[in-house]
N, C-alpha and C positions, 0 to 999 in steps of 0.2 A: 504494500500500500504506500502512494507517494500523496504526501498531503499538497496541496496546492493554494499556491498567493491565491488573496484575496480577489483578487481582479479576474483571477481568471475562472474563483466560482461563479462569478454572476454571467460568465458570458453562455448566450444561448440558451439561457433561463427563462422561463416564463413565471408573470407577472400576474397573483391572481388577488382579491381581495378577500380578508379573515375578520374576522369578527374578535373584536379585542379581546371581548370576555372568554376567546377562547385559547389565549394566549400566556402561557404561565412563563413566570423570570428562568433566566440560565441559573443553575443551584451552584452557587458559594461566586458569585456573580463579583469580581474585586473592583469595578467601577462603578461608584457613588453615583443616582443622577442624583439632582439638586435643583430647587427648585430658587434658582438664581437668576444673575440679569442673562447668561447664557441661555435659560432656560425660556427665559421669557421675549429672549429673539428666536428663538426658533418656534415656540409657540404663534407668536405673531406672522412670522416667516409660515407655517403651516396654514393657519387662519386664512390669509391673504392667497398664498398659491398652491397648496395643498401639499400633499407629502410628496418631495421629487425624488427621491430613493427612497424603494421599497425597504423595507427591515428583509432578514433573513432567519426563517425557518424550520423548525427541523419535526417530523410526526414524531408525537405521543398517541400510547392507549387509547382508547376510545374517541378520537375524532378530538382530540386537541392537539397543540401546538406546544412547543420551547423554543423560548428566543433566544436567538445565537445573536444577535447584530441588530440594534435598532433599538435598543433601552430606551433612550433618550427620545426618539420620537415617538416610540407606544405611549411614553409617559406623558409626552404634550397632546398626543390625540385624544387620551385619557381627560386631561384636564380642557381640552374643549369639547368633551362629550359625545364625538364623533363614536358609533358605533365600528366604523371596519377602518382595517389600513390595507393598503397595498404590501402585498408579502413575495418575496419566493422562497419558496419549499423544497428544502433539498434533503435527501437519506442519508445522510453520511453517520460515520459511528460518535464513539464518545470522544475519543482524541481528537478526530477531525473537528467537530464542535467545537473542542477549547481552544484551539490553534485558531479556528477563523472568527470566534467573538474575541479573544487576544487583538489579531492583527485587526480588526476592524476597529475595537477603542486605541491602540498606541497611538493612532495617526492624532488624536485629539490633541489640541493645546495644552490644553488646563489639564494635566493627570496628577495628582499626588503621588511622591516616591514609593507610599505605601500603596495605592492601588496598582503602579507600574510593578513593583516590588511581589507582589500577590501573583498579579497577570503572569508575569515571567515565571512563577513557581510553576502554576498549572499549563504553561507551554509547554515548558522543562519536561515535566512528566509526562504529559501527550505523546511530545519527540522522543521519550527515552520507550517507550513504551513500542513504537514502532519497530514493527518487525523483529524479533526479540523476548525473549523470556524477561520478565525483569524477578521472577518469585523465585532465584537459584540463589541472589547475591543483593549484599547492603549498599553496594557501592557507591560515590559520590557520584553523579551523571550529567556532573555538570562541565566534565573534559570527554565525556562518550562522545565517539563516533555517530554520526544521523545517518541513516540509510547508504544510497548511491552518491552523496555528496563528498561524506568521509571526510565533513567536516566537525569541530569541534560541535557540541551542541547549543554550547550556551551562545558560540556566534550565528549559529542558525537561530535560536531563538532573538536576537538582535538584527535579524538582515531586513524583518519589515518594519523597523523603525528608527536604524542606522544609525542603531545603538553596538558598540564592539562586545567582542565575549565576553572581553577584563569588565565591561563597563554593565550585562547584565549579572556579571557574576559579583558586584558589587551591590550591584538591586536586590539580589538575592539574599545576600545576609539581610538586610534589613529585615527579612522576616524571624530574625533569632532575635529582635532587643522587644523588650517587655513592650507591652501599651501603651505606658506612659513617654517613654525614651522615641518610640515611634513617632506617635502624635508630635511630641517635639519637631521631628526631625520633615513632619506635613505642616509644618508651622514658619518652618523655616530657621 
């Protein structure tokens, strides 16, 4: 299995409309929306021309949805009451999921080191997960090999958002310091 950039899920996708209520969060989801002035330009920005990229998709059980990509706008069509959004629907597995809600929030401005810091854990292990036993060995996987690239992983986990290996594997600890020391450090 070769997981694939962002860009190149949405091509040759169809474009259908879902009914919000039937659309549940990606679970342990590390970017915060926030009902801020961000929020409230893209709210208006909706209002006015409606949603210009669809969110992205994935089936659940009985005839509902999981959001991989489009927090931020389920969350504003939510708060102007609109019942449906433009979606596409794709099968992919569990790791394919956290790679492309990953690569679709890095591209953001505004991320907190603790949510970049989060994203990059649950890439991490999508990629290490690929192709591979991971339940023989404890090992650190943040110098593993990725697939056919047979490159380090943690620069794979940095290449859609030109971020370097040293540089996610610094994001990465920040998930070992307590709440407190963290918060700090989203504080600036």
């Amino acid at each position: 299995m070769i997981l694939t950039p962002l860009a190149q899920m949405l091509e040759q996708s169809e474009c259908v409309e879902v009914a919000l209520s039937l659309i549940d969060d990606f679970p342990n989801h590390p970017f915060r929306v926030q009902a801020d002035e961000d929020m409230e330009r893209l709210i208006a920005s909706i209002q006015e021309s409606g949603v210009m990229v669809p969110v992205i998709l994935r089936r659940k059980e009985e005839g509902r949805y999981q959001m991989v990509a489009g927090h931020r706008r389920c969350f504003a069509c939510r708060q102007l009451q609109m019942e449906q959004i433009p979606a596409v629907i794709k099968d992919i597995s569990d790791e394919e999921a956290v790679v492309w809600m990953v690569e679709s929030n890095v591209q953001r401005t505004n991320i907190l080191p603790s949510e970049k810091a989060k994203a990059y854990q649950m890439k991490m292990e999508a990629l290490s997960k690929q192709g591979k036993r991971t339940d023989l060995t404890e090992l650190d996987t943040s110098r593993h090999a990725v697939g056919k690239w047979q490159k380090e992983t943690a620069e794979q986990v940095g290449m859609g958002s030109g971020d370097s290996g040293r540089k996610v594997q610094r994001y990465l600890r920040l998930n070992y310091l307590c709440p407190e020391l963290l918060e700090k450090v989203d504080e600036k």
